[in-house]
C-alpha positions as CSV (number, residue, x, y, z in Angstrom):
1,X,-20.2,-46.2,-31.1
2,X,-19.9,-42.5,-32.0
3,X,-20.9,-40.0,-30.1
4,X,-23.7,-38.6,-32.0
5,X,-25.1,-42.2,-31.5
6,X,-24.9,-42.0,-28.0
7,X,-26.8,-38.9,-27.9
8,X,-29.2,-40.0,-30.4
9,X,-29.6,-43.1,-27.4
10,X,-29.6,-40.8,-24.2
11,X,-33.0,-38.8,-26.8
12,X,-34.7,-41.9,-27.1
13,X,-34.1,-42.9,-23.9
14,X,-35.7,-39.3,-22.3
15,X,-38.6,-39.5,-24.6
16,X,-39.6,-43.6,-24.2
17,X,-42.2,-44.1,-21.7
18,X,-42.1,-47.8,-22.0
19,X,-40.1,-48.8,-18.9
20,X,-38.6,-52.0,-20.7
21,X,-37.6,-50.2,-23.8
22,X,-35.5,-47.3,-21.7
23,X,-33.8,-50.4,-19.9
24,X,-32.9,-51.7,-22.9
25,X,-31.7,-48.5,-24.8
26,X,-29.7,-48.5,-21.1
27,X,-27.8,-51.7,-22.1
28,X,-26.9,-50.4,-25.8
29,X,-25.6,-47.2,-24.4
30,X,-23.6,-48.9,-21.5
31,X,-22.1,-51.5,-23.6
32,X,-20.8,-49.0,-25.9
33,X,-19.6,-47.5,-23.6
34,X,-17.4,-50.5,-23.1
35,X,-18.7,-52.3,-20.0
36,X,-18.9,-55.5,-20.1
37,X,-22.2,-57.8,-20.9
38,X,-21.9,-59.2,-17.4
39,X,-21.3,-55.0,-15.6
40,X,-23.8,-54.0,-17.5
41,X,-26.3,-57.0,-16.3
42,X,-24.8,-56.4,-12.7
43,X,-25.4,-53.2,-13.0
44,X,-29.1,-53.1,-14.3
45,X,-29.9,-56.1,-12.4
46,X,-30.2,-58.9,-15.1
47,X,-28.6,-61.8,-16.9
48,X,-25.9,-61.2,-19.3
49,X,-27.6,-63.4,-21.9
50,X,-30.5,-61.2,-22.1
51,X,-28.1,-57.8,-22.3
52,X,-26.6,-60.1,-25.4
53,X,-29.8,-60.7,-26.8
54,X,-31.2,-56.7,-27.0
55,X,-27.2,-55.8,-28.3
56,X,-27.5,-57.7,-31.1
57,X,-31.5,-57.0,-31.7
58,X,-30.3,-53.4,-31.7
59,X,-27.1,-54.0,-34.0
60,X,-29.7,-55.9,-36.4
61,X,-33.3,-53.6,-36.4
62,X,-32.1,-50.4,-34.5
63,X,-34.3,-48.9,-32.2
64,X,-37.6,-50.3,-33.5
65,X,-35.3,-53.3,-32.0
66,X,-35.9,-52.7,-29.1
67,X,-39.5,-52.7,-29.0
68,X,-41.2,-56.4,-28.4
69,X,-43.8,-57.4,-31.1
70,X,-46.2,-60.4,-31.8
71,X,-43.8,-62.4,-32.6
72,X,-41.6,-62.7,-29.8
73,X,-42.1,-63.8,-25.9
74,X,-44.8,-63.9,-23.6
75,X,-47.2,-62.8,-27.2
76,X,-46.9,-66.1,-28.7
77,X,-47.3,-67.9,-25.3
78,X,-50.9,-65.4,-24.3
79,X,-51.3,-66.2,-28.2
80,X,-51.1,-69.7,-27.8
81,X,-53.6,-70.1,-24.9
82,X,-55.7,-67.6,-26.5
83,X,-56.6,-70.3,-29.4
């Protein structure tokens, strides 16, 4: 990842309220960074799997990635019960 990207990340991540979102612009930055899934999920206190799971969201949607909507999660399950 090039620097300007980082920077773009380190922006985002100063301006996101959402405390989920900055935690997971946290994991894009630090695995480009070249930690390791596993450091990184040491590091920010969760499994590796799920710092896999937002890397590749990210790689595939950007930023808007990071952001959960209706269709993933705990929405379908309140969804679900909601019916």
């Amino acid at each position: 990842m090039k620097n300007k990207q980082i920077k773009f990340l380190k922006n985002a991540y100063k301006k996101e309220e959402n405390a989920k979102v900055r935690e997971r612009i946290l994991m894009i930055i630090y695995t480009n960074q070249k930690e390791t899934l596993r450091d990184v999920a040491e590091r920010l206190n969760c499994d590796h799997k799920l710092v896999f799971y937002w890397k590749m969201r990210y790689k595939k949607e950007g930023l808007k990635g990071l952001n959960e909507d209706e269709t993933t999660g705990i929405a379908i399950v309140k969804r679900a019960i909601e019916e």
